[in-house]
N, C-alpha and C positions, 0 to 999 in steps of 0.2 A: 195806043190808048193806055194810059195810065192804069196802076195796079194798085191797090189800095193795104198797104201792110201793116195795120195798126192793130189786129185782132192777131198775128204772131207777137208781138211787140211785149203784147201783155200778156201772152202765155209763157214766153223765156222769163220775166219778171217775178212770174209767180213760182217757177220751179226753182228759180235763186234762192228768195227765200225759201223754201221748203229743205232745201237743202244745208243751207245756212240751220237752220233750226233743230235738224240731227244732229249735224257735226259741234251743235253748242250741246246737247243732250248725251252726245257719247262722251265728250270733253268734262264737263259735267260728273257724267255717271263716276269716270275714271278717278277726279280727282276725289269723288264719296268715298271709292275703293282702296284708295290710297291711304283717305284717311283714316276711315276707318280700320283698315287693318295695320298701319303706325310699320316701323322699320323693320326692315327683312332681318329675323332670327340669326345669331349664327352657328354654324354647325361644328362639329367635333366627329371627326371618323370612330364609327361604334366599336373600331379592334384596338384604339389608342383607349380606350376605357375599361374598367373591371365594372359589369352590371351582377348583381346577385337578387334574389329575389327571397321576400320574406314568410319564413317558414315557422309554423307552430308543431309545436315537440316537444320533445326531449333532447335538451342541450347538457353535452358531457363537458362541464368546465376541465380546462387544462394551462397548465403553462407551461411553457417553456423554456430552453436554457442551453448554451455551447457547457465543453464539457470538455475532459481527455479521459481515455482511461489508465488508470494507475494500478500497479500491482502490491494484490495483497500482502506478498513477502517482498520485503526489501533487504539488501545487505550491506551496511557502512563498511567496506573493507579496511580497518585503519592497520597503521604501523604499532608492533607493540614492542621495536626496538627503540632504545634511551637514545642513539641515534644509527644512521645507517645513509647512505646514499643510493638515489634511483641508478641501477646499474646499466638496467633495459626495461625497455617496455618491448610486450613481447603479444599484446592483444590491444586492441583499438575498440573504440565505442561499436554497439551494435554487434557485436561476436557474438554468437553463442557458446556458453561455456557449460562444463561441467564444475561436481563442486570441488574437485581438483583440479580442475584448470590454470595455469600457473598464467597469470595476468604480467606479473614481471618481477623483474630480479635486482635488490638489492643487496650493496656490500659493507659492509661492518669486519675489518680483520681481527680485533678485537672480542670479537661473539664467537670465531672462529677458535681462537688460541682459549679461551677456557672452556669453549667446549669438549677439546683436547685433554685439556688439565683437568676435567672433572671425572673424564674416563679413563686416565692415567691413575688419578684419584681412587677409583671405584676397583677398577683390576687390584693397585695395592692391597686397597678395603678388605678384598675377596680373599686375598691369598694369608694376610695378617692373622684372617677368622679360619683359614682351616690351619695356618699354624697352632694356633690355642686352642682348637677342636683338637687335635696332633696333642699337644702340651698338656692339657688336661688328661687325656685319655693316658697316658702315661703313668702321669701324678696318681691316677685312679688304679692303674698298675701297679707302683712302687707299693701305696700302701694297703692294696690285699696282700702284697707278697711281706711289706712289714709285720701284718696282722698272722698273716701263716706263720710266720719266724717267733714272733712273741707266744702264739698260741703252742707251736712246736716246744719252747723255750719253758713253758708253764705245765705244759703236761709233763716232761722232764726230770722236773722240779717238783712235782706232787708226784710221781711214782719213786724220785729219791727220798722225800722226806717221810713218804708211806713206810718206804722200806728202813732208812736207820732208825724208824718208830719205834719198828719190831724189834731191831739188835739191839737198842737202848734198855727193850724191855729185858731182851736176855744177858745187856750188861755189854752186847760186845763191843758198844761204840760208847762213847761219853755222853750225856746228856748237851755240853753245851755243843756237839757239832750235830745233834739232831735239831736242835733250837734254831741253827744257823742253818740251815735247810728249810726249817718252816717260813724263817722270814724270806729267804732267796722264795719262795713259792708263793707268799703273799703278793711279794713286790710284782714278781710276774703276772699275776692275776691282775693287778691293778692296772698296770702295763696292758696286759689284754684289751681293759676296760676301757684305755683311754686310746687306742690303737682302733677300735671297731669303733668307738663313737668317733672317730677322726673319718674313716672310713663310709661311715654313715654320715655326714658330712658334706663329704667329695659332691655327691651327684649337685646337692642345691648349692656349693659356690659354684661349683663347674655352669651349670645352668645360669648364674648370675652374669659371671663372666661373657659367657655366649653371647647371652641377653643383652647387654650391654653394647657388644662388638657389633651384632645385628639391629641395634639401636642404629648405631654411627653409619652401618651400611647403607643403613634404609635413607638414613638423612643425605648419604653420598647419591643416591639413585633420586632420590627425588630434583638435589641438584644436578646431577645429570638429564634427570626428564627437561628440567624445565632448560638447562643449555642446549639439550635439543631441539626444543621448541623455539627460542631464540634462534639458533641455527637454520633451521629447517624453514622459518618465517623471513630469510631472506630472499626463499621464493615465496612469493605473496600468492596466494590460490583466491577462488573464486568463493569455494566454503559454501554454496545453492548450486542450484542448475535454473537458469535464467539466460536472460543477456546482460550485457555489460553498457551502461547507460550512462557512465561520465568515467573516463580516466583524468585524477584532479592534480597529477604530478606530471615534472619532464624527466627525461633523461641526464641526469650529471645531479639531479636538486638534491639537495640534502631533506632528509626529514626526520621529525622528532617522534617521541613516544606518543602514543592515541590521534595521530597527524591523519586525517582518510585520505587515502590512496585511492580508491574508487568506488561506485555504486554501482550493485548488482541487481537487477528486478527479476523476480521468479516469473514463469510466462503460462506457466499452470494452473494460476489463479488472479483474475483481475477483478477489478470493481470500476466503477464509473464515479468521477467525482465531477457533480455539474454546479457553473454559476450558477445562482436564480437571483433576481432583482428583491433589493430588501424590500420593497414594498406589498411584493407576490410570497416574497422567503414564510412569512406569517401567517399564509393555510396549507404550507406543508408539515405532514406528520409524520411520524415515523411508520412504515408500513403499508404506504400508500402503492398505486401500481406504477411502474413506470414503463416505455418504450426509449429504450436505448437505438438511434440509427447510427450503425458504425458502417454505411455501406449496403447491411441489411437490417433490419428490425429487431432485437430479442426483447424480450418482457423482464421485467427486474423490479423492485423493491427500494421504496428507500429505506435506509439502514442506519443513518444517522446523518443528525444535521448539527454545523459546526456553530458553537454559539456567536461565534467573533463577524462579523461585517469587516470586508475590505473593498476598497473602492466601490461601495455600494452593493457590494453582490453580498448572498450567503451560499458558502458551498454543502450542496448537497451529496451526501454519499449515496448509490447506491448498488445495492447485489444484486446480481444475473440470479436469474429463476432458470436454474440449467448452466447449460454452456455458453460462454463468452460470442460474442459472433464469430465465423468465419474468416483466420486470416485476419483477426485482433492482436495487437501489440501494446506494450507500453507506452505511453506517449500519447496515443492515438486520436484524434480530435476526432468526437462525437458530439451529437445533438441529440437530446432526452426530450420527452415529456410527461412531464408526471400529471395523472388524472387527480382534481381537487376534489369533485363532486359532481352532481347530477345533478339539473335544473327539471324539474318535472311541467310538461305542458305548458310550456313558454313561447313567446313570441323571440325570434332569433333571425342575424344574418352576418353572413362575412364579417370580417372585423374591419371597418374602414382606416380610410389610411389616419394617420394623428388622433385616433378614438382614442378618450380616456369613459374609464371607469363611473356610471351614478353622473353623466354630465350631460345638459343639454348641447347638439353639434345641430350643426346645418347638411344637410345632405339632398343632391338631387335625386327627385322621385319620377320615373320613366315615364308615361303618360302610351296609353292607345297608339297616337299616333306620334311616336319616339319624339317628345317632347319631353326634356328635361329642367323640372322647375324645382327650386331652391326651396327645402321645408324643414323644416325647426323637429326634429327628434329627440327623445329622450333616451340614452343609454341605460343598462340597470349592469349588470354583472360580467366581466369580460372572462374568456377563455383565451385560448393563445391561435385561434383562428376563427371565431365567432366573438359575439355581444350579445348578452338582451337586449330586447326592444321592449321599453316600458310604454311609452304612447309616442304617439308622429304617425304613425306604420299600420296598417293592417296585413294578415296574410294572404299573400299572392302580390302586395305590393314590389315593384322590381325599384330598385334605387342603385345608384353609382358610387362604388367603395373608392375609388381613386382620389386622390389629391384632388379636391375643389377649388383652389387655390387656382392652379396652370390648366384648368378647361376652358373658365370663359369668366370674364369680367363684369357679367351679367349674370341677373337673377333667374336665366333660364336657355337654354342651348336646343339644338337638334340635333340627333343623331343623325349620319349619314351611313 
């Protein structure tokens, strides 16, 4: 007997469709999903990024600057021979020396030979002067012993013409040889006179004399000082206690008067001299604070700022507040920063990469769900590792200091 199958027939039919009618409903739904939510984001790994986050405060403006440090005493070593030849070099750069420390030896034979002759000179000098110390004091001999003789000579003479005075009176001698007695007594007297004032005399030529010779002495000795000096500067010294920071001659070279032979830096006392950017150079002042890092940190001042611009920088000097850092040298490449000012109750954040100063920049701002999208900020005041933040930013906002540029060619990223 026949089966009758037209009541399944039309039940498969109808689950066809129904089925059909989801799978256009999920097809559907999907491509709503799609659209609506438009191209997959792309992402940027969160550790290839600097995020910082924006803070209200007190922002301590700074800038900063490379630097070396230099010493306060320096020493031009020059030659102060008319000329001389490098003999030896007998100390090399970076030595520590003392200030007689003989850096090297020059030869001049010429400095030599009237060095010689000027103390050949000088012994003569010495011996000439106690001959006429000798010569005088004699001279000064001869005529007390002339003045004793005249004086001898005068009393003589007035005790003869006393006495034929009296036998003149009694007739026993003539008158004219008592006359000739008084004048022999005159003349002697006068003789006397001019015998002691000769006498008297003696000491101030004798002293002229001296004086004179000890003139010529002194002038011998001073040329001897200074042939010394010449002499003695063919060993060239160090003249400080330092190191020795350029030797500027060779061995065999000739060099002339005031020519520098080398520089010496005291190591006792340094200072810091830092680049700063002309455009920063402008709210440095004199007495501001500064952080010298040679390694370690120390506090210092600046102490003067040079007027002149070279390659765009200005150098700033400044002095250590104390002692130099630890195992500081000349030469030394440091980095400073000197504090400009204090921003009071500011909005502030890291300093992004290519920020300038008072400019509106782009930078991404972090989002809940690390979503980084592109927002127009305004810069106000820079430091040398922060900015203000004029408007874009509220605090607690997180935004991306890194190059915007090489994250993503789109107006917004994910972090990963």
């Amino acid at each position: 007997m026949d089966v009758v199958r037209e009541p399944f027939k039309k039940s498969w039919s109808v689950r066809k469709k129904a089925l059909f009618i989801c799978g256009g409903a999920l097809a559907f739904g999907a491509l709503l999903f799609l659209w609506r939510s438009g191209p997959a984001l792309p992402s940027v790994p969160a550790a290839s990024v600097l995020v910082d986050t924006v803070k209200r405060g007190d922002m301590i403006r700074k800038i900063s600057g490379p630097g070396v440090l230099v010493a306060v005493e320096t020493r031009l070593v020059p030659s102060i021979l008319p000329k001389a030849q490098v003999e030896r070099l007998l100390i090399e750069p970076g030595a520590v020396v003392k200030p007689d420390t003989v850096l090297m030896r020059l030869s001049n034979p010429l400095i030599l030979q009237q060095y010689d002759e000027s103390k050949l000179r000088l012994v003569v000098a010495i011996a000439e002067l106690e001959a006429l110390r000798n010569q005088l004091n004699d001279n000064l001999l001869n005529q007390e012993s002339q003045v004793a003789a005249v004086r001898s000579a005068y009393e003589a003479s007035k005790l003869q013409a006393e006495r034929e005075g009296r036998l003149t009176s009694e007739r026993i001698i003539s008158e004219v040889q008592y006359r000739k007695s008084v004048l022999i007594e005159e003349q002697l007297r006068t003789q006397l006179d001019l015998e002691r004032k000769r006498l008297g005399a003696i000491p101030q030529l004798n002293a002229s004399e001296v004086k004179a010779k000890e003139a010529q002495l002194s002038m011998l000795r001073r040329q001897l000082d200074l042939q010394k000096r010449l002499a003695d500067s063919l060993e060239v010294r160090a003249g400080i206690e330092g190191v020795v920071q350029e030797i500027r001659v060779k061995e065999g070279q000739g060099v002339d008067q005031g020519e520098i032979l080398a520089l010496v830096a005291g190591q006792d006392k340094l200072k810091a001299e830092i680049r700063v950017i002309e455009s920063q150079a402008r709210e440095v002042i004199v007495g501001q604070n500064v952080m010298v890092d040679a390694g370690s940190s120390v506090p210092g001042k600046v102490s003067r700022i040079d007027p002149s611009v070279i390659n765009g920088a200005v150098t700033v000097e400044v002095a250590f507040v104390g002692e130099p850092p630890k195992g500081s040298r000349a030469n030394l490449r440091v980095n400073a920063t000197i504090e400009i000012d204090q921003l009071k109750n500011v909005l502030y954040i890291g300093k992004p990469a290519q920020a300038q100063e008072n400019a509106m920049v782009k930078l991404f701002k972090v989002d809940d769900s690390r979503v980084a999208k592109l927002t127009s900020v305004r810069l106000g005041r820079m430091s040398a590792s922060t900015v203000e933040v004029v408007s874009g930013l509220s605090e607690g906002d997180r935004v991306v200091l890194s190059d915007s540029s090489s994250l993503s060619k789109s107006d917004q990223f994910k972090l990963d």
